[in-house]
N, CA, C and O atoms as a Tripos MOL2 file, in Angstrom:
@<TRIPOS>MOLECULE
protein
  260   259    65     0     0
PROTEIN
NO_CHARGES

@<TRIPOS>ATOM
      1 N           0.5370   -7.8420   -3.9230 N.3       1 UNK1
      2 CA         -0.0500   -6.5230   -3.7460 C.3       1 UNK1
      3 C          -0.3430   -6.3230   -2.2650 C.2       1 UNK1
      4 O          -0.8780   -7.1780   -1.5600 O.2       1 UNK1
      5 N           0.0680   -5.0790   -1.8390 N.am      2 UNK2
      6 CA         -0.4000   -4.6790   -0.5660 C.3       2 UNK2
      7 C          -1.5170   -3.3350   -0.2420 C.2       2 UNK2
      8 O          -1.2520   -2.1330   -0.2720 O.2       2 UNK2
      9 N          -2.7430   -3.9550    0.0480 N.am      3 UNK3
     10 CA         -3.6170   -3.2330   -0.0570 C.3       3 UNK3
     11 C          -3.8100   -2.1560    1.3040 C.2       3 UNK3
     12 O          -4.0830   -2.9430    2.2100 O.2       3 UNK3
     13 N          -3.8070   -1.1540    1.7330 N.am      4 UNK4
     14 CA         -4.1030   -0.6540    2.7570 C.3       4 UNK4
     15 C          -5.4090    0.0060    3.0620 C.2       4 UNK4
     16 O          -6.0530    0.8030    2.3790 O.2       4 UNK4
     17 N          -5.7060   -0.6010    4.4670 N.am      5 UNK5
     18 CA         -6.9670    0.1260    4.6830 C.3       5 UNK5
     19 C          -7.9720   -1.0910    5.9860 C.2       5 UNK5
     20 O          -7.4750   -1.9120    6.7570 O.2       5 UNK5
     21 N          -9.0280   -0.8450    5.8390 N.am      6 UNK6
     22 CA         -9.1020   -1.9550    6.7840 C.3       6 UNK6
     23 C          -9.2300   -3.2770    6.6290 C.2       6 UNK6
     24 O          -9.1890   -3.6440    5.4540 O.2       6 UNK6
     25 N          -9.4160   -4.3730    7.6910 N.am      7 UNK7
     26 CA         -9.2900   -5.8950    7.2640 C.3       7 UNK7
     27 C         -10.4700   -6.0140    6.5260 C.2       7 UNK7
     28 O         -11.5780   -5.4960    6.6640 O.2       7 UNK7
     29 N          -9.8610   -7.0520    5.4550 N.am      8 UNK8
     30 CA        -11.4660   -7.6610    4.6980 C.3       8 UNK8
     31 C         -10.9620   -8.7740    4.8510 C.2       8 UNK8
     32 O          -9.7820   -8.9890    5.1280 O.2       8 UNK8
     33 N         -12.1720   -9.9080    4.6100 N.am      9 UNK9
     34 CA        -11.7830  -11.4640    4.5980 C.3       9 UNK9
     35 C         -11.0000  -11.6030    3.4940 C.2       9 UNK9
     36 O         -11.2590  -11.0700    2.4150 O.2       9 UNK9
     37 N          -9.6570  -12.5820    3.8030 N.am     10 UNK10
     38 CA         -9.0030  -13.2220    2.6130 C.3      10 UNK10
     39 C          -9.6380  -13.4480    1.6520 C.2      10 UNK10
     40 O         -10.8310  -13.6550    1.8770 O.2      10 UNK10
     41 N          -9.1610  -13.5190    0.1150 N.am     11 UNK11
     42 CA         -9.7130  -13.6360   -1.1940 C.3      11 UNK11
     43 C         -11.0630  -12.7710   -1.5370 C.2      11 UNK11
     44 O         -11.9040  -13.2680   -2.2860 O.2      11 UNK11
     45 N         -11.2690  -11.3540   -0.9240 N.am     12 UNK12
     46 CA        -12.0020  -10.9790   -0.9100 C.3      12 UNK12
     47 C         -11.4820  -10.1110   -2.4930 C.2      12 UNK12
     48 O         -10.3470  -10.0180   -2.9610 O.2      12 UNK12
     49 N         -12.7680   -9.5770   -3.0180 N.am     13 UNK13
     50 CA        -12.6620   -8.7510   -3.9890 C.3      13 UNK13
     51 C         -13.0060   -7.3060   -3.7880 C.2      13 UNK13
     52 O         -14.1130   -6.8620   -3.4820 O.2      13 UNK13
     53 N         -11.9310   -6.6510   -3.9970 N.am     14 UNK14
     54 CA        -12.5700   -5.2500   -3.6100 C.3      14 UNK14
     55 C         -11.7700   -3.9640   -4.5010 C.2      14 UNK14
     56 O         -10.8570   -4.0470   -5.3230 O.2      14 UNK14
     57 N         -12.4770   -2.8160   -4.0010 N.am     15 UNK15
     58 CA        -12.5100   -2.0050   -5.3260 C.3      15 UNK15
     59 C         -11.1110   -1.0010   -4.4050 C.2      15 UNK15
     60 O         -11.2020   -0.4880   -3.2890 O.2      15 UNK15
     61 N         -10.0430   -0.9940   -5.2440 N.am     16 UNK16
     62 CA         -8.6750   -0.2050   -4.5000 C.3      16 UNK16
     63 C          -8.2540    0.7720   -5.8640 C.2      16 UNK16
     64 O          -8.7980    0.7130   -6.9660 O.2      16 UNK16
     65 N          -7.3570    1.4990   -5.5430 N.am     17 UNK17
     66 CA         -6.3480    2.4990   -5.9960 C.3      17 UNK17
     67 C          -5.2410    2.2530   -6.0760 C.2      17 UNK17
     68 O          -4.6900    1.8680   -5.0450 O.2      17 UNK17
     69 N          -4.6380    2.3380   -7.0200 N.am     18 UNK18
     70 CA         -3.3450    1.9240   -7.2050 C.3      18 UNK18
     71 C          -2.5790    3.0260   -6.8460 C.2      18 UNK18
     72 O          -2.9960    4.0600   -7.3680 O.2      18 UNK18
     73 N          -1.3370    3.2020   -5.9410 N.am     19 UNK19
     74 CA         -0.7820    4.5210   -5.5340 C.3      19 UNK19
     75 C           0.9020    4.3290   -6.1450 C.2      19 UNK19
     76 O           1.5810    5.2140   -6.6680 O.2      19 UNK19
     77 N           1.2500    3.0710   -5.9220 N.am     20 UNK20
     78 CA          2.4210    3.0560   -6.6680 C.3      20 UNK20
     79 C           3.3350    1.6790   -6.2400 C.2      20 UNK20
     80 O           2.8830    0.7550   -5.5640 O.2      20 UNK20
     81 N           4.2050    1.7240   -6.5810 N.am     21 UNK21
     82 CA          5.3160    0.7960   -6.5090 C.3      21 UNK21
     83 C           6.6300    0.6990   -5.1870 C.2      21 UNK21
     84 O           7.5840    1.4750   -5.1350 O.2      21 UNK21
     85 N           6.3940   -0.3400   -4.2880 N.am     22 UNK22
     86 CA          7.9440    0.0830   -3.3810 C.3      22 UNK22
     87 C           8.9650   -1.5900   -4.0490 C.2      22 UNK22
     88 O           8.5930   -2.7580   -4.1630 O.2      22 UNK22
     89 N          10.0850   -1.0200   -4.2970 N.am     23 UNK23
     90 CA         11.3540   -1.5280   -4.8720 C.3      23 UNK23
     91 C          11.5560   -1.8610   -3.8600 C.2      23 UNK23
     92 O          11.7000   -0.9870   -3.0060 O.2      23 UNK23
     93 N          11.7070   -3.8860   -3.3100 N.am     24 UNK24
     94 CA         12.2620   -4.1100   -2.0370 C.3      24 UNK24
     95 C          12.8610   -5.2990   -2.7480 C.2      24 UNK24
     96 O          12.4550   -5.9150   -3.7330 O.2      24 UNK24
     97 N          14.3130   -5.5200   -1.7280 N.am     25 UNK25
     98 CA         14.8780   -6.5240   -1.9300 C.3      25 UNK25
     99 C          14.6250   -7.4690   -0.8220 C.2      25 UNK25
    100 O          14.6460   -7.0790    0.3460 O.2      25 UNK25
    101 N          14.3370   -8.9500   -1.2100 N.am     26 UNK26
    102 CA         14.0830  -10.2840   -0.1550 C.3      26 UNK26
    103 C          15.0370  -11.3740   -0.5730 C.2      26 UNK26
    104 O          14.9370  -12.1230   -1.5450 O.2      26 UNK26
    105 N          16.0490  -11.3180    0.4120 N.am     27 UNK27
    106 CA         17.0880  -12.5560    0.1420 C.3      27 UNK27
    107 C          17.7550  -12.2750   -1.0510 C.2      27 UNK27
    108 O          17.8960  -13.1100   -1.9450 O.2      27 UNK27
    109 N          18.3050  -10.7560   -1.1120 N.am     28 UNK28
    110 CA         18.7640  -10.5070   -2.3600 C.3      28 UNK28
    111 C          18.4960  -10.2730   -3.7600 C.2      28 UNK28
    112 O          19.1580   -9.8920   -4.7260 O.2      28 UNK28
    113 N          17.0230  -10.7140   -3.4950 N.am     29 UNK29
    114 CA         16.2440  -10.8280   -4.6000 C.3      29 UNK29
    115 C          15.3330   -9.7360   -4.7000 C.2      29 UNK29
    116 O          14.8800   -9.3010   -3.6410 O.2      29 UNK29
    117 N          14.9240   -9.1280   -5.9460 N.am     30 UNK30
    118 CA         13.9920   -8.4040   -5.8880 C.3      30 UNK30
    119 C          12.6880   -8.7150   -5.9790 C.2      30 UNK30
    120 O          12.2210   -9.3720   -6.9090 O.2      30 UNK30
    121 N          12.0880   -8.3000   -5.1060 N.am     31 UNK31
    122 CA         10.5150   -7.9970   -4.3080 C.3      31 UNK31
    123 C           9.7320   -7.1510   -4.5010 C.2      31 UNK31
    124 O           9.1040   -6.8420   -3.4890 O.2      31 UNK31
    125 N           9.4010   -6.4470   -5.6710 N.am     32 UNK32
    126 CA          8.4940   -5.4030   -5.7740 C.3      32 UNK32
    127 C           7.1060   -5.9500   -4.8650 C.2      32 UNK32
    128 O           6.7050   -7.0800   -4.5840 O.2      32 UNK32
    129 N           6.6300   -4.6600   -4.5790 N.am     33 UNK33
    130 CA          5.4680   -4.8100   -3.8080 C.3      33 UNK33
    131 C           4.3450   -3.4580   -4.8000 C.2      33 UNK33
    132 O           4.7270   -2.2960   -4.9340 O.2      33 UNK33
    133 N           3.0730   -3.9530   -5.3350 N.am     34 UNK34
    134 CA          2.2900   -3.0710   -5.8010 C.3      34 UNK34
    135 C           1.7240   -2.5060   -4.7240 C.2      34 UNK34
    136 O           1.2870   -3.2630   -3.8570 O.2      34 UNK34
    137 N           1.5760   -0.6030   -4.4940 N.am     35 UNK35
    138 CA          0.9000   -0.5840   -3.1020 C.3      35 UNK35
    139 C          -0.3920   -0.0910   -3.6810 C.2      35 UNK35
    140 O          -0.3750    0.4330   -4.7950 O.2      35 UNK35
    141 N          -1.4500   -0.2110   -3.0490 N.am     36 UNK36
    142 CA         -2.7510    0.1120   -3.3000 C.3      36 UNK36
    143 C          -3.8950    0.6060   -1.9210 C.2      36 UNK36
    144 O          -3.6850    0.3400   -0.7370 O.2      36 UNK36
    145 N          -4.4670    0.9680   -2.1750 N.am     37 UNK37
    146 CA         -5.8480    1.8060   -1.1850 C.3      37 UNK37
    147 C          -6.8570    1.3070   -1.5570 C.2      37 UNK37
    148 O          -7.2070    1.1390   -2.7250 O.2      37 UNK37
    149 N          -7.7520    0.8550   -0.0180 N.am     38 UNK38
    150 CA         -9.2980    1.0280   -0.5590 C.3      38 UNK38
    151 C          -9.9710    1.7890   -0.8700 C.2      38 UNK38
    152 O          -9.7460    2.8840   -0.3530 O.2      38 UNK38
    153 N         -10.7450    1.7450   -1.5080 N.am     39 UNK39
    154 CA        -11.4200    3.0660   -1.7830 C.3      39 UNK39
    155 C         -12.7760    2.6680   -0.8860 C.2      39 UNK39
    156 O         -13.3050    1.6450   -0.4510 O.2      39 UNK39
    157 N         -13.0840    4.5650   -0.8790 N.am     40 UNK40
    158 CA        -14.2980    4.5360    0.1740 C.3      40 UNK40
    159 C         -13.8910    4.6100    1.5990 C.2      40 UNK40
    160 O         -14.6450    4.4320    2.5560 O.2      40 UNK40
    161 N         -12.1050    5.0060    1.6660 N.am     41 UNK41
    162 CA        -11.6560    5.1000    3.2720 C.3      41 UNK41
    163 C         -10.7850    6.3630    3.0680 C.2      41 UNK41
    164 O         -10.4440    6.9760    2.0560 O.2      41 UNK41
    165 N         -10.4790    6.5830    4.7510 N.am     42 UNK42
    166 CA         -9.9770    8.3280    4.3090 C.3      42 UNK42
    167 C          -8.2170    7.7780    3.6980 C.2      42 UNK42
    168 O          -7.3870    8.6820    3.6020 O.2      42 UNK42
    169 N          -7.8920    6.7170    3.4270 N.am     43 UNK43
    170 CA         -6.8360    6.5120    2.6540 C.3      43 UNK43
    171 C          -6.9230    6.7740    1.3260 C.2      43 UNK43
    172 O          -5.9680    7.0070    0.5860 O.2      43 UNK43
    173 N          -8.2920    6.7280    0.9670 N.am     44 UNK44
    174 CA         -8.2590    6.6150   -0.9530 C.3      44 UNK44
    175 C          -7.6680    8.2470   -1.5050 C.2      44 UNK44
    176 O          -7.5650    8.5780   -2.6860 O.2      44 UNK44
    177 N          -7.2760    9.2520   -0.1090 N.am     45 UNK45
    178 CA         -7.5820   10.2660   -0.3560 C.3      45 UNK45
    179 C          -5.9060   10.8760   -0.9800 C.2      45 UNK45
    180 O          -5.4310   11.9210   -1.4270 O.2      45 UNK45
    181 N          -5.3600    9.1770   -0.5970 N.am     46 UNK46
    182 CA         -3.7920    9.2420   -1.4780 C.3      46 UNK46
    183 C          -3.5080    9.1990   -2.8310 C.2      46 UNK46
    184 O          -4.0820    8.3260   -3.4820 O.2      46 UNK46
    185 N          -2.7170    9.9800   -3.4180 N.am     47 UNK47
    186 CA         -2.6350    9.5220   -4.9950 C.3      47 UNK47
    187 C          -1.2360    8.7820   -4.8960 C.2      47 UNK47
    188 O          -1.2270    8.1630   -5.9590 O.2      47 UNK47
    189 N          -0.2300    8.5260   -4.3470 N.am     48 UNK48
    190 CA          0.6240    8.4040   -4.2120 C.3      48 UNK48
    191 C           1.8850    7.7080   -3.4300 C.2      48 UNK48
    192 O           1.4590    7.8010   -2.2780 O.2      48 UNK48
    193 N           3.0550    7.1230   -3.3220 N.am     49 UNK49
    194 CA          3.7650    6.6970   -2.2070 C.3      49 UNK49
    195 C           3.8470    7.9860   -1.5130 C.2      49 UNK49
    196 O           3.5440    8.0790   -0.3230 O.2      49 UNK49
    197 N           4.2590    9.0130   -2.2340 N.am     50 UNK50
    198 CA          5.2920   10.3530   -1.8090 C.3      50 UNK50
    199 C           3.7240   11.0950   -0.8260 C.2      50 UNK50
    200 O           3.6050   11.5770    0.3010 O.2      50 UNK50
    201 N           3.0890   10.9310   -1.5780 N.am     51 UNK51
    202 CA          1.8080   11.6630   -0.6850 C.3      51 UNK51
    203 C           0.9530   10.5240    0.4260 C.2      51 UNK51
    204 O          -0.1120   10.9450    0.8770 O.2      51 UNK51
    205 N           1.3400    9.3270    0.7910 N.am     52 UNK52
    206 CA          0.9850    8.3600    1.8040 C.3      52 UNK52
    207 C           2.0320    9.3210    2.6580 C.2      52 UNK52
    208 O           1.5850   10.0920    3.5080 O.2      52 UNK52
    209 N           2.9570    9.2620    2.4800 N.am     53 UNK53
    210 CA          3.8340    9.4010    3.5600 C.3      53 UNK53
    211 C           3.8630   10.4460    4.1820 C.2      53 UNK53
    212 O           4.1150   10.5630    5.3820 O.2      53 UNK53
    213 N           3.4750   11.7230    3.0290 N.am     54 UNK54
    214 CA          3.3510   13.0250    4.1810 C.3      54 UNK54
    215 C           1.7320   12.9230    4.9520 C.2      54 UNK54
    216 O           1.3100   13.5360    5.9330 O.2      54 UNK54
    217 N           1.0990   11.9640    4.1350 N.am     55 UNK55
    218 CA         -0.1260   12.0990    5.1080 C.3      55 UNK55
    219 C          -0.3730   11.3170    6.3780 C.2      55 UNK55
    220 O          -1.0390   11.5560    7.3850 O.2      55 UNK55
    221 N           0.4560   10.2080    5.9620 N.am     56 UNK56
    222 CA          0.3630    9.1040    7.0600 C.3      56 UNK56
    223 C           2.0720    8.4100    6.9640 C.2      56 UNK56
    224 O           2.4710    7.5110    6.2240 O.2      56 UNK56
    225 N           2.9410    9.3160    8.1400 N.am     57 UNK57
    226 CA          3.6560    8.6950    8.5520 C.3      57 UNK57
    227 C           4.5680    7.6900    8.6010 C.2      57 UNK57
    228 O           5.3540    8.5790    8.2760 O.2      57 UNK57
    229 N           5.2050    6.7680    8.6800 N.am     58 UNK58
    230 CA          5.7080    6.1010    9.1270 C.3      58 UNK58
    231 C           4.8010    4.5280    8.0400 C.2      58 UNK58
    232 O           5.3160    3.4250    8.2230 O.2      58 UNK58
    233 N           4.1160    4.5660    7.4860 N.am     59 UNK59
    234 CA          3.0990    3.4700    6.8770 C.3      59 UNK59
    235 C           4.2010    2.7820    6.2940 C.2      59 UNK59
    236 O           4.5620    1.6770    6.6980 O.2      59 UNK59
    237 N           4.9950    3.6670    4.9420 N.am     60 UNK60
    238 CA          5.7200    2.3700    4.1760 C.3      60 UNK60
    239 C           6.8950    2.1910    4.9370 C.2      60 UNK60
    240 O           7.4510    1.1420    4.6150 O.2      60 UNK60
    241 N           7.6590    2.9970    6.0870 N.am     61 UNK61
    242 CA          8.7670    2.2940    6.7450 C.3      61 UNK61
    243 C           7.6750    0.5420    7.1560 C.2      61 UNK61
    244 O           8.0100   -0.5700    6.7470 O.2      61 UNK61
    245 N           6.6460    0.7840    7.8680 N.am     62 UNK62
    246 CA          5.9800   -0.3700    8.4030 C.3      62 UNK62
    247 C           5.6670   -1.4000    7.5460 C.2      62 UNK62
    248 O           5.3540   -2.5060    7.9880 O.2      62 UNK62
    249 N           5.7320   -1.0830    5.9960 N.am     63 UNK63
    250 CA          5.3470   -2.1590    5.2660 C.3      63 UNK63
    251 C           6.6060   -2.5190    4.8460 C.2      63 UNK63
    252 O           6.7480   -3.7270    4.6520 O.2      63 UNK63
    253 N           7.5840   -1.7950    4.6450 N.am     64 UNK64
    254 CA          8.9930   -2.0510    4.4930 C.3      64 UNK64
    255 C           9.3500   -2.8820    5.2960 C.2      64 UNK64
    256 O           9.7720   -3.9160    4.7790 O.2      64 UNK64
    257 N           9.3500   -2.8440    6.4120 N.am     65 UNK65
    258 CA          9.5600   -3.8770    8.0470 C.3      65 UNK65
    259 C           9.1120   -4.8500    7.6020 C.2      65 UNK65
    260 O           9.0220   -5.8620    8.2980 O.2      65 UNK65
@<TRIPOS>BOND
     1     1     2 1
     2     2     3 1
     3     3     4 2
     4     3     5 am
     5     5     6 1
     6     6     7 1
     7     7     8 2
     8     7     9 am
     9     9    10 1
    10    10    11 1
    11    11    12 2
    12    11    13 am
    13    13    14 1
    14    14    15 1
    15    15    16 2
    16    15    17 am
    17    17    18 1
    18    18    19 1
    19    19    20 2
    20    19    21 am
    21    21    22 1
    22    22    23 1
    23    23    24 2
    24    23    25 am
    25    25    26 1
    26    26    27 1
    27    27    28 2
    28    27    29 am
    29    29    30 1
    30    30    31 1
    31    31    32 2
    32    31    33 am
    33    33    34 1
    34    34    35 1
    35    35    36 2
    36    35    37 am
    37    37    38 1
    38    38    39 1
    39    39    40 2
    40    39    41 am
    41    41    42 1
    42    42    43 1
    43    43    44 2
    44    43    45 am
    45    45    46 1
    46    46    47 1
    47    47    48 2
    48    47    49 am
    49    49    50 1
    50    50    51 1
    51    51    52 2
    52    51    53 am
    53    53    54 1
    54    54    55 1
    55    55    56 2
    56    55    57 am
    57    57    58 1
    58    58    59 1
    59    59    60 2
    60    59    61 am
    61    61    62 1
    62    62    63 1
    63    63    64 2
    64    63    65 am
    65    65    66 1
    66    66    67 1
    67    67    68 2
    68    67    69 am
    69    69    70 1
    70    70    71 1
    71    71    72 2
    72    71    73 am
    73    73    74 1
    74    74    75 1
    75    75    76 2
    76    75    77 am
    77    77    78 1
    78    78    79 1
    79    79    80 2
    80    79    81 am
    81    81    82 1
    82    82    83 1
    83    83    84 2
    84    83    85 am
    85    85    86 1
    86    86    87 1
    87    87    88 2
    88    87    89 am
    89    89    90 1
    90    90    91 1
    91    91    92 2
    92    91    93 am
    93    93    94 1
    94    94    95 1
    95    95    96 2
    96    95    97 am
    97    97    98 1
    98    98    99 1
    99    99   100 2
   100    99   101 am
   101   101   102 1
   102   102   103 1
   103   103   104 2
   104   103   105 am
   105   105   106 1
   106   106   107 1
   107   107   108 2
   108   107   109 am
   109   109   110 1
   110   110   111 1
   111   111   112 2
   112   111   113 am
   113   113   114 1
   114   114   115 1
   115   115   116 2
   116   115   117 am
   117   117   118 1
   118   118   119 1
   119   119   120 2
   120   119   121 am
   121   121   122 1
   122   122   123 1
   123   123   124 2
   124   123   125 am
   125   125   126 1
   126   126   127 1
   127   127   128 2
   128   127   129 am
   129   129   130 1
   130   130   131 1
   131   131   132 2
   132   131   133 am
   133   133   134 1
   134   134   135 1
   135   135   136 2
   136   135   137 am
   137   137   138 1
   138   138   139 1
   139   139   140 2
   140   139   141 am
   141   141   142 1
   142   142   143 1
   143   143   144 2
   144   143   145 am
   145   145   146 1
   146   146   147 1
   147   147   148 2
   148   147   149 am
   149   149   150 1
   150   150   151 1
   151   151   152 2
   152   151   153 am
   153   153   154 1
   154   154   155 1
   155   155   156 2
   156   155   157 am
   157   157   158 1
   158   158   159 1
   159   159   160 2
   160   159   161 am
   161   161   162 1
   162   162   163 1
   163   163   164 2
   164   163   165 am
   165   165   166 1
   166   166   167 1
   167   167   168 2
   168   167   169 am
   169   169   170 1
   170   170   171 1
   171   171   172 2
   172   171   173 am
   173   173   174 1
   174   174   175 1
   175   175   176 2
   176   175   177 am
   177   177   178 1
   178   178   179 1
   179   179   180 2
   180   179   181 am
   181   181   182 1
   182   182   183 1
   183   183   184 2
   184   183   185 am
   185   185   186 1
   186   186   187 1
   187   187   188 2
   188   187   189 am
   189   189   190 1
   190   190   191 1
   191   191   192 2
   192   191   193 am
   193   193   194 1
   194   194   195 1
   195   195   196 2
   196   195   197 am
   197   197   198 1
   198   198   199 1
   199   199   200 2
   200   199   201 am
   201   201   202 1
   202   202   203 1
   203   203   204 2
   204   203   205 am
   205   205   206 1
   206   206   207 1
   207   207   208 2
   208   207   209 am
   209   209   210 1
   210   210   211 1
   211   211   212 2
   212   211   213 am
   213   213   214 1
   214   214   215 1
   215   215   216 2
   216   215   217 am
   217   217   218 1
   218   218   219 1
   219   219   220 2
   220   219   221 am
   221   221   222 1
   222   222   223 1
   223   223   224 2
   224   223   225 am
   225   225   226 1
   226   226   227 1
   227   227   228 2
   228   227   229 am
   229   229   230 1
   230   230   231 1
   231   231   232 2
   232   231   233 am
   233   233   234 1
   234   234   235 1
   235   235   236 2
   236   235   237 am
   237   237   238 1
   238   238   239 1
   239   239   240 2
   240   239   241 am
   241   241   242 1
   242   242   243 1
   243   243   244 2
   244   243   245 am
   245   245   246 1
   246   246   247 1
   247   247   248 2
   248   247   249 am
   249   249   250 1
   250   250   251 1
   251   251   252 2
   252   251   253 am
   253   253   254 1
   254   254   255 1
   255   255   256 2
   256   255   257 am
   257   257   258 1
   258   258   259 1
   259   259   260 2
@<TRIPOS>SUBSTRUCTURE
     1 UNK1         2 RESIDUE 1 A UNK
     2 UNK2         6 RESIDUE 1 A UNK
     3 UNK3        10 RESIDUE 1 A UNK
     4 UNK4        14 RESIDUE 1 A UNK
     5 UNK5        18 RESIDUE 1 A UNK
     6 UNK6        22 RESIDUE 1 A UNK
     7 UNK7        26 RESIDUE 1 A UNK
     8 UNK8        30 RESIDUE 1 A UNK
     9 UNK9        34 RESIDUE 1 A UNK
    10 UNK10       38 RESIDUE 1 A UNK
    11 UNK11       42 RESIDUE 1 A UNK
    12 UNK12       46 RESIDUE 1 A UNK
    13 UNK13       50 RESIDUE 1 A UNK
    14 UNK14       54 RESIDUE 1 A UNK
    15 UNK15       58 RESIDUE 1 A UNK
    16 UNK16       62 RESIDUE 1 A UNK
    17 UNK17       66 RESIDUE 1 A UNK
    18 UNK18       70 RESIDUE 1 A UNK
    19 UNK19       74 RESIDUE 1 A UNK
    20 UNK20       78 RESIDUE 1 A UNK
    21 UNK21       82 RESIDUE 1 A UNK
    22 UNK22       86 RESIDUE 1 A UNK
    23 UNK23       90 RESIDUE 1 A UNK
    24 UNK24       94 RESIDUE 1 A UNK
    25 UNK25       98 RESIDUE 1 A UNK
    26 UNK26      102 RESIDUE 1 A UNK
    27 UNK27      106 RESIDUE 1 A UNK
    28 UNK28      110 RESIDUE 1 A UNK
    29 UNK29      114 RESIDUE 1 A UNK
    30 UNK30      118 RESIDUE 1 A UNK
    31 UNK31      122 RESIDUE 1 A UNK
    32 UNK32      126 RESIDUE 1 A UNK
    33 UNK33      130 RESIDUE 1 A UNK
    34 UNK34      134 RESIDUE 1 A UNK
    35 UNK35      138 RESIDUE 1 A UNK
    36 UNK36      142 RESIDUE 1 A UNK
    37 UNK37      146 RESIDUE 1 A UNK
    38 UNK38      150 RESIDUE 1 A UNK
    39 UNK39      154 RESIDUE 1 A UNK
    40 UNK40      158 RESIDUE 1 A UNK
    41 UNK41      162 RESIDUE 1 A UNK
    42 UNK42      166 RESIDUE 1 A UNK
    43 UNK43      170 RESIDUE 1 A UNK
    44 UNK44      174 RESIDUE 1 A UNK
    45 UNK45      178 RESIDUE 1 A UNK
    46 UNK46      182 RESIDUE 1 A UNK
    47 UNK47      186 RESIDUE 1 A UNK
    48 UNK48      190 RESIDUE 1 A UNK
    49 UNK49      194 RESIDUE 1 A UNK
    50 UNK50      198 RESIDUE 1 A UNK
    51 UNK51      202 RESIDUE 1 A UNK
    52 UNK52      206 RESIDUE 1 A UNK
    53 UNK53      210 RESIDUE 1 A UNK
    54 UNK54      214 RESIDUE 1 A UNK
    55 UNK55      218 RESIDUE 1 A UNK
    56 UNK56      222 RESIDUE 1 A UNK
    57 UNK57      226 RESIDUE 1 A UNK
    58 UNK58      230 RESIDUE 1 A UNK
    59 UNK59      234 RESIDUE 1 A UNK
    60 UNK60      238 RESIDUE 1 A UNK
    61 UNK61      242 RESIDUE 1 A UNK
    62 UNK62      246 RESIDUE 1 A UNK
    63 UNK63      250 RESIDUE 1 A UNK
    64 UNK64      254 RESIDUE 1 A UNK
    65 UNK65      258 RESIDUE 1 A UNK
């Protein structure tokens, strides 16, 4: 899972949003990645991949990278 938003300490527990799914292939293999938001940041204010991106740019090319 890839959570976005700001750093928390590793193994931390925290309360996110699930926005959706990116389909990636690694070494041929498939790689789904769950994407998710913290909540309580002006990210939670995404419902969505399709709506991350018109709000913020360039994010899943960067998590894609």
């Amino acid at each position: 899972m890839v959570v976005l938003g700001p750093a928390v300490p590793r193994g931390s527990v925290v309360p996110v949003k699930l926005i959706g799914v990116l389909k990636l292939l690694d070494g041929g293999e498939q790689d789904d990645k769950l994407i998710a938001v913290l909540k309580d940041t002006p990210l939670s204010e995404v419902d969505s991949i399709a709506d991350l991106d018109s709000k913020f740019p360039g994010v899943t090319n960067i998590i894609t990278t």
